[in-house]
C-alpha positions as CSV (number, residue, x, y, z in Angstrom):
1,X,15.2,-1.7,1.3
2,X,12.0,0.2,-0.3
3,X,10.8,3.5,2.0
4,X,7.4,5.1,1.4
5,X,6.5,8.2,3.5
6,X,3.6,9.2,5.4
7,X,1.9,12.9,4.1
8,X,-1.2,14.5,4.9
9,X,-4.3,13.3,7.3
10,X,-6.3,10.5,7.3
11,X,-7.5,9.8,3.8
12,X,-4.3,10.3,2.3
13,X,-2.8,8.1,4.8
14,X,-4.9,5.4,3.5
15,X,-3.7,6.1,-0.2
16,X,-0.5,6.0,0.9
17,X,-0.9,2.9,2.6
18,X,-2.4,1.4,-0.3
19,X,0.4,2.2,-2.4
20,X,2.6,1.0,0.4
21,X,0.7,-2.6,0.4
22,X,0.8,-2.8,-3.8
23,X,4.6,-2.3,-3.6
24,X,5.0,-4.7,-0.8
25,X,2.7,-7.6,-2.3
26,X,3.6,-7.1,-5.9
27,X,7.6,-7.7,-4.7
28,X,7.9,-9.9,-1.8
29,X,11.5,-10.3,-2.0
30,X,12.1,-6.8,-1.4
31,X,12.0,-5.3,2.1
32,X,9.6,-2.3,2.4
33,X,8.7,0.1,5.8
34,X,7.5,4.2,6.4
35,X,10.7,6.1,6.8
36,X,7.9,8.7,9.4
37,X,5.7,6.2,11.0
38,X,5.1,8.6,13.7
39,X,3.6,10.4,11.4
40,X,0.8,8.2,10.8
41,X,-2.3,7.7,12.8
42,X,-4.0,5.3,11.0
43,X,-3.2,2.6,13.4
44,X,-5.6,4.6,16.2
45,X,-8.4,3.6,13.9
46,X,-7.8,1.1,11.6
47,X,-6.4,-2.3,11.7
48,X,-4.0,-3.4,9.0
49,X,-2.3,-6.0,7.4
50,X,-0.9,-7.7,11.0
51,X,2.7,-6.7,10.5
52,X,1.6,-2.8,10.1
53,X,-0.8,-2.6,12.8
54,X,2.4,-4.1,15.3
55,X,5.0,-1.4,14.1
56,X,3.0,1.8,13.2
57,X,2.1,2.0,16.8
58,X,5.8,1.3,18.0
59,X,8.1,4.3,19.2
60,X,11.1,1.7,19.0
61,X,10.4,0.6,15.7
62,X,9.5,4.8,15.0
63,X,12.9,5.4,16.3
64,X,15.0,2.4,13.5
65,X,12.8,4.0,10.9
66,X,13.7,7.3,11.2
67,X,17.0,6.8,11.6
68,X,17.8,4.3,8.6
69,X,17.4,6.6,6.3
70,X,20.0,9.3,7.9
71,X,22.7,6.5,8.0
72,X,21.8,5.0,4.0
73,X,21.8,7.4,1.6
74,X,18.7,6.5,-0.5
75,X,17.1,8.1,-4.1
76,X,14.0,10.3,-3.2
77,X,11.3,9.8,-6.0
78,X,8.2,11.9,-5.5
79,X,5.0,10.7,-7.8
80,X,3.4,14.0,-8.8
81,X,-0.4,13.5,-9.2
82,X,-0.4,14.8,-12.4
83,X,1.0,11.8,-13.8
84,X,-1.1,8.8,-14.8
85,X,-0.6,5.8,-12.8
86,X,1.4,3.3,-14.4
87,X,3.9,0.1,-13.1
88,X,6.5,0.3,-10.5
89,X,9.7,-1.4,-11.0
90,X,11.0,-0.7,-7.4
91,X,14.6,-0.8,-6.9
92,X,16.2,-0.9,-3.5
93,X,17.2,2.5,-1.7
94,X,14.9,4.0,-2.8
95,X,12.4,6.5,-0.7
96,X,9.0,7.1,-2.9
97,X,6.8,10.1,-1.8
98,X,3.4,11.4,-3.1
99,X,-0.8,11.5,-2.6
100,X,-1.2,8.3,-4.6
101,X,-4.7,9.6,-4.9
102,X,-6.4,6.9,-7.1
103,X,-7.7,3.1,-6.8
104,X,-5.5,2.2,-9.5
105,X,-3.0,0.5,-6.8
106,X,-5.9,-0.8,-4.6
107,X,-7.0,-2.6,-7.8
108,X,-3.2,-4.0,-8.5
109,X,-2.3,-5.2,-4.3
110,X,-1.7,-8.9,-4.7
111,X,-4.5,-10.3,-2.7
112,X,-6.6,-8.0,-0.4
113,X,-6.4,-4.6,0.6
114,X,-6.2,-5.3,4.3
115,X,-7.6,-2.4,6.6
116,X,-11.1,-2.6,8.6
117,X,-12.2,0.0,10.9
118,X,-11.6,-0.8,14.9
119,X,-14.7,-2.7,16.4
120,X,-14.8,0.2,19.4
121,X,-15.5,2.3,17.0
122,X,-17.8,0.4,14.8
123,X,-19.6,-0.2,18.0
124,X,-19.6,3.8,18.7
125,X,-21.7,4.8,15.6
126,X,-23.7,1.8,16.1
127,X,-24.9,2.8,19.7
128,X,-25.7,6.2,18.4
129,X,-26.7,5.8,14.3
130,X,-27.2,2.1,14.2
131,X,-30.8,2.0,14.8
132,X,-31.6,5.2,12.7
133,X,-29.9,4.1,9.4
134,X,-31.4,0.6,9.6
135,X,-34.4,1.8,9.9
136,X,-34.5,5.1,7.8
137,X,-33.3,5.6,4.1
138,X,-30.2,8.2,4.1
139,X,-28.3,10.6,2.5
140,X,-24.9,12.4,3.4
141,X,-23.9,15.6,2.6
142,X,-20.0,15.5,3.1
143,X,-18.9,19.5,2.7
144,X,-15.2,20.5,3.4
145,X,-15.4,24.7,3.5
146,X,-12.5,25.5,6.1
147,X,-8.9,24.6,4.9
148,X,-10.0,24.3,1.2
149,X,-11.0,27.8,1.2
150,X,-7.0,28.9,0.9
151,X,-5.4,26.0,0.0
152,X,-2.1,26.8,-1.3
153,X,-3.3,30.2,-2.1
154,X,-6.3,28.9,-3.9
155,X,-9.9,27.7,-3.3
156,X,-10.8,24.8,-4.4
157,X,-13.9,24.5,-1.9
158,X,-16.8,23.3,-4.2
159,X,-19.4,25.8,-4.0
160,X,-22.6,25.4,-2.2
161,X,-24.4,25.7,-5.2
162,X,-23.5,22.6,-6.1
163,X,-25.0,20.6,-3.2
164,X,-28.3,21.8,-3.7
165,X,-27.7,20.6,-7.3
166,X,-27.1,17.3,-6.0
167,X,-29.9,17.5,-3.8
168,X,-32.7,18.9,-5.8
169,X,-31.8,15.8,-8.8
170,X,-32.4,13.3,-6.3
171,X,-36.7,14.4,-6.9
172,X,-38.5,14.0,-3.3
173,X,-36.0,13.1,-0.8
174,X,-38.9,13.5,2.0
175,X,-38.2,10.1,2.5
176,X,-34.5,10.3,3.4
177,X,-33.1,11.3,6.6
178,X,-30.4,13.6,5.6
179,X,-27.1,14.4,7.0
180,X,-25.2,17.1,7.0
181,X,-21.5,16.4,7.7
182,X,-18.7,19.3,7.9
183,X,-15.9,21.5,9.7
184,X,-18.0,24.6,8.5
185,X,-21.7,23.8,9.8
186,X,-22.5,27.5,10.6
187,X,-22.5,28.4,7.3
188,X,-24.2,24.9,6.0
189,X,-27.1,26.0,8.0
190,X,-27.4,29.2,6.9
191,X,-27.2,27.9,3.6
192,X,-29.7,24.7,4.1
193,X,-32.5,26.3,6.0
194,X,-34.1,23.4,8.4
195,X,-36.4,20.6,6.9
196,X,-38.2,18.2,9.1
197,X,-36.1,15.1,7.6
198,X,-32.3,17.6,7.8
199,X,-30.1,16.4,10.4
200,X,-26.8,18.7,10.9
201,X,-24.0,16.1,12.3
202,X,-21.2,17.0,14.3
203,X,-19.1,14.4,15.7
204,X,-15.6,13.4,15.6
205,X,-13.9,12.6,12.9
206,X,-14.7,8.4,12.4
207,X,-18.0,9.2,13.2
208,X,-18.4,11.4,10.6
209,X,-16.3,8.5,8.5
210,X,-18.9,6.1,9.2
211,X,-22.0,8.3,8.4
212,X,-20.9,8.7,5.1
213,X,-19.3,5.1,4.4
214,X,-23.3,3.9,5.5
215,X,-25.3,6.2,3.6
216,X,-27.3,5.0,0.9
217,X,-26.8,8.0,-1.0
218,X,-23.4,9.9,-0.8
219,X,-22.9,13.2,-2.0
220,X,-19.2,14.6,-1.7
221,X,-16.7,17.1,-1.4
222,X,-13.3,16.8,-3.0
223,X,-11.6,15.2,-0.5
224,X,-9.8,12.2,0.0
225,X,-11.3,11.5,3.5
226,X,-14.6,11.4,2.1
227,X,-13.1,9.4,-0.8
228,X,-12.3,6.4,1.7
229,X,-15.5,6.4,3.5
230,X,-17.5,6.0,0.2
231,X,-15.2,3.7,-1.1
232,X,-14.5,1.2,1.9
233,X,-18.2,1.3,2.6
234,X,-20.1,-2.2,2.8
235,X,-23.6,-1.3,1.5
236,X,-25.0,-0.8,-2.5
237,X,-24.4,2.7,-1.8
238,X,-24.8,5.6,-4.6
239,X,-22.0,8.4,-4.6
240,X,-21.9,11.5,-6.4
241,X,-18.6,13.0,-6.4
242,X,-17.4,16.4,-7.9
243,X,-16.1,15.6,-11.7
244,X,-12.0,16.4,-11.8
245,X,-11.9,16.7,-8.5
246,X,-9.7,19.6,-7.6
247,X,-9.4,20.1,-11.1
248,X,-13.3,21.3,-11.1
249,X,-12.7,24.9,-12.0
250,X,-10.1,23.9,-15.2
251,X,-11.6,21.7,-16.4
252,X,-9.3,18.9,-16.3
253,X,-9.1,15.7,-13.5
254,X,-6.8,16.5,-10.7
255,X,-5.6,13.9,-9.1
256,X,-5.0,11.7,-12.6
257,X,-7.5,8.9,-12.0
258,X,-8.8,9.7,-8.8
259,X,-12.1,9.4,-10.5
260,X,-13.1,5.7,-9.6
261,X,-15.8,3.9,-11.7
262,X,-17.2,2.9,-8.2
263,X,-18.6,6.6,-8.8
264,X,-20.7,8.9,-10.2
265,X,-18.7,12.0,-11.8
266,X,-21.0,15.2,-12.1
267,X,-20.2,18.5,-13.3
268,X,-20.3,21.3,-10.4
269,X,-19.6,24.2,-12.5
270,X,-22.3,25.0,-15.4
271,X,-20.8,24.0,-18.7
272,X,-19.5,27.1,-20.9
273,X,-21.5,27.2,-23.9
């Protein structure tokens, strides 16, 4: 018996379910479940491989997964993102924690990755954005100020700067509708002064989801939610991501591998000559 636990909000749910579904289908003789499923909210959105959309949403099955790992004494091992992905060789009672930030699992699940959004909420950004992104070439601004500001003592908020970078590389976006997406949106619109073709966005958090994940031009923050909306999307989009991630100000890539080839990598801090 294999345990993976639940950390984080919504995007880093999905890489830990990810990881979850490359242990489980890489080992099917092996018995694998979230030792916090209450944790997890995934299941209010998403639907998932059938077995995980039935327990994830069950207090009784909450309740046995909680408490199996206070009666078995397992080994804790906690994947520090500044290792580079590599192999799991599972071995029972065992609990694995970490971000698992990185498509390196997603590439290695045995068969699909199975998680589609809800059709209630497909059908909620369709009634209000359906007709306006069919008909209208877009671009999403995803911009995570808030949090990221003292993160762990540090900022690693990318700095406006580097949007308009993003922006003014594109040429003539007149256009492109564009949308502005993020917790801080006071400041975004002091920062972007109105255009005729500017749209600032606030909605709730799927919404905002599926604006980016339908854009046909993405440009992100460093953050794992945006991540999964680029990356799960269904169109030919074009995203532009922050190169290393929250490593931008050192230099180095922070998670290891978090930088997809699905991707484009950019530089948001001026190279030191």
């Amino acid at each position: 018996m294999i345990g993976v636990k639940f950390n984080g909000r919504l995007g880093n749910q999905i890489f830990q379910y990810a990881f979850f579904q490359y242990l489980k289908t890489n080992n099917p003789k092996q018995s694998f479940f979230f030792i916090n499923p209450h944790h997890a909210y995934l299941t209010k959105y998403f639907e998932l491989e059938p077995y995980q959309s039935l327990t994830l949403g069950s207090k009784f099955y909450s309740i046995i997964a909680r408490s199996i790992p206070k009666l078995i004494r397992f080994k804790e091992i906690y994947i520090q993102n500044i290792q580079v992905p590599k192999k799991i060789d599972v071995t029972n009672w065992t609990i694995y924690k970490g971000f698992f930030q990185t498509d390196w699992y997603v590439k290695r699940i045995s068969g699909d990755f199975k998680i589609k959004l809800k059709q209630e909420f497909l059908t909620q950004f369709q009634e209000r954005f359906g007709e306006l992104f069919s008909t209208n070439k877009t671009i999403v601004v995803h911009i995570r100020r808030t949090d990221y500001m003292n993160y762990g003592k540090r900022d690693i908020s990318l700095p406006m700067q580097y949007f308009k970078d993003r922006l003014d590389a594109l040429g003539d976006i007149s256009a492109y509708k564009v949308f502005f997406v993020s917790d801080d949106m006071d400041h975004v619109k002091s920062f972007f002064e109105p255009m005729p073709n500017y749209v600032y966005s606030s909605n709730s958090e799927i919404i905002d989801f599926q604006l980016i994940s339908n854009a046909d031009i993405a440009i992100i923050s460093n953050s794992s939610f945006a991540w999964w909306a680029c990356y799960l999307s269904k169109k030919k989009n074009t995203v532009y991501g922050p190169k290393n991630w929250l490593g931008f100000r050192i230099g180095k890539e922070h998670p290891k591998k978090v930088m997809t080839d699905r991707f484009v990598w950019c530089d948001v801090l001026e190279p030191k000559s």
